[in-house]
Structure formats: C-alpha cells, structure tokens
N, C-alpha and C positions, 0 to 999 in steps of 0.2 A: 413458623417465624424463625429466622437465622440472626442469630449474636451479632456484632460486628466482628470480630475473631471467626466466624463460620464465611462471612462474605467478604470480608479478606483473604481468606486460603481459597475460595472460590473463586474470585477475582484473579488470583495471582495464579490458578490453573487455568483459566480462559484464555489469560494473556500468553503464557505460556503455550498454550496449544494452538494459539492464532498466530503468534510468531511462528511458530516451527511450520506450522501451512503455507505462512506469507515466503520461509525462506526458500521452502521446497518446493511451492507452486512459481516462484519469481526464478529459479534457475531450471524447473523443468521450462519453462517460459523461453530463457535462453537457449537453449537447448535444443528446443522446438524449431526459432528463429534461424540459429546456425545452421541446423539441417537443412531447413529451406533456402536459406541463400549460400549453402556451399553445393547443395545435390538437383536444385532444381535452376534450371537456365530461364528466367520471365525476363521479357521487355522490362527496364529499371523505369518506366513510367508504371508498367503493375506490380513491382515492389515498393514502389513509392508509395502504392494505399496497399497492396496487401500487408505488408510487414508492420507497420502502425495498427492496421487495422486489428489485425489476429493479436498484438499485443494487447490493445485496449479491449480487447474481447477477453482474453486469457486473461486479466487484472480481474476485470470483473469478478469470470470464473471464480480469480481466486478470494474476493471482497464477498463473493457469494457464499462461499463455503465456508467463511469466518459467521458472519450474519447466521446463517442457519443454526452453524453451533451454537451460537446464545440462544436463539429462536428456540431450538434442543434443549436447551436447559429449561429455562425458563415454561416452557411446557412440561415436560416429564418431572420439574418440580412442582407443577399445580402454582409457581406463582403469577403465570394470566391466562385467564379465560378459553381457554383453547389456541391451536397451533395459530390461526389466522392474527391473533392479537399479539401473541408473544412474536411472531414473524415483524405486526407490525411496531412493537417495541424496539426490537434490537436493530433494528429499519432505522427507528428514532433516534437512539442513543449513538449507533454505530456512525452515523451520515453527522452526528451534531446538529440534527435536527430539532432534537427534541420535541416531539408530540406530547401536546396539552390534552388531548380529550380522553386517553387513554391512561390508566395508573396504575404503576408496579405496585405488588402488595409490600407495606415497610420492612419487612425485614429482607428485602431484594433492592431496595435502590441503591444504594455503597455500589452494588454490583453493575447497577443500570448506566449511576455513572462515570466509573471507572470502563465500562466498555466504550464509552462516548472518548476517553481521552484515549484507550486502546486505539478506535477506529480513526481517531484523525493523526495520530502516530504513522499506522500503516495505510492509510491514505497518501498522506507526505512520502513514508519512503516511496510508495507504488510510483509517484508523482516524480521523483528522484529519481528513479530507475528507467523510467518511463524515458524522460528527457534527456539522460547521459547515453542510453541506448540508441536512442532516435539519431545522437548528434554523432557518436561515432559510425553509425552503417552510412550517414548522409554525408558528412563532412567533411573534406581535406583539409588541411592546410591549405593547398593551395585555393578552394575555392570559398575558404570562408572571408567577407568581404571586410573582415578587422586581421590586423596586423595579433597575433600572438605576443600577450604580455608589452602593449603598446604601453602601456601607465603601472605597467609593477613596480613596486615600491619595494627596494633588495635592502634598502637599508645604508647609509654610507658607506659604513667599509667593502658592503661589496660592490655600489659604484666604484669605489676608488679602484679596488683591484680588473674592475673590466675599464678603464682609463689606461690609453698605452700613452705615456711620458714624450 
C-alpha cells in the first residue's frame, strides 16, 4: 500500500515520462510526415488519406506506449491482477472511461486518477496537433472558403490606425 506522498511522486513520474513520449513521438510523427511529402512523389488524392491516415496511426502508436507504461506499473507493482487487468485499468482511466467492474487496490488510485486527467490532457494536445497539421499540408489561403480574420476584433486603436483619413 502507498501513502499519498508515494502516489504523488508516482504520479508526477508517469506524467513525466508520458509527456516526454507524447513530445518525442509527436515530432518523430512530423518528421516522418515531411519525409514523405518532400521525398516521395503520390497522386495528392493518395496523400489525402495516406498522410492523415499514417498520423492517426502513429498517435495511436504513441497513446499506445503511454497506456502500457501504466499497464507496466501497475502490474510489476502487484497492484492488479495480472498484465490483462492492469492493461485493462490504464485503458479505463487513460480513455476517461473509467471501468466499474474492475478495482485498483487503495493505495493506487491517486495514481489511477491522476493518469485519467494525464490521458485526456494528451488526448487534447494529440487532437491539437492532429488538426493544425492536417490544415496546413491541406490548406491555402487561397482555397480556404472564409476570408482570413474576416471578424477579428484588433481592438480600437488598431482600427483606427488601419483607417486612411
């Protein structure tokens, strides 16, 4: 059984070690993507699904490799039942699913749910990434069908200064 003070410093290495995966799998991810659309020549109908597609694959990947680490913990610390239930634990907590039929032992849930607010954290950024990436390989200027900063709000003084007299 762990203190609060034990699955606080637990917690705060998990998240730790899930961030630096999330930052290092999300620009090996770019990375990946560049090469492909600067070294290989495809019809832009099959970068239209392969380039999304290999992204949301490689997310995965990397939401995969977050999950397992807790999975990892939580098995090689004995607190559930074997790899299949701790896999399905950190499933639960990680997705903000939360699974009812299954229970971490007490002195592990601080941790269970602190990976829950972890996992929809770097859901959101992946989710962030995901759509700021998509729009710049897809989108010009010129072919996006809204005018750029059609309702920005600059504030008076800088209307006034883009006002020619």
């Amino acid at each position: 059984m762990n203190s609060l003070a034990d699955e606080l410093l637990i917690s705060t290495g998990m998240v730790t070690f899930t961030v630096a995966v999330h930052l290092v799998g999300l620009s090996v991810l770019i990375q990946l993507t560049r090469l492909h659309l600067t070294r290989f020549a495809w019809p832009v109908q099959v970068d239209r699904f392969l380039v999304p597609a290999g992204m949301v694959l490689g997310i995965f990947v990397i939401h995969g490799v977050e999950i397992w680490g807790y999975a990892a913990l939580y098995d090689l610390a004995g607190a559930a039942q074997g790899l299949e239930e701790a896999l399905y634990l950190s499933l639960g907590a990680y997705s903000t699913t939360g699974w009812v039929d299954v229970h971490l032992l007490p002195g592990w849930r601080v941790v269970l749910s602190l990976e829950a607010i972890n996992g929809l954290l770097l859901v959101g950024w992946s989710t962030a990434f995901f759509f700021q990436n998509l729009t710049r390989i897809m989108v010009t200027e010129e072919s996006h069908p809204l005018p750029e900063g059609a309702i920005a709000h600059d504030g008076p003084a800088a209307r006034r200064k883009n006002v020619r007299p």
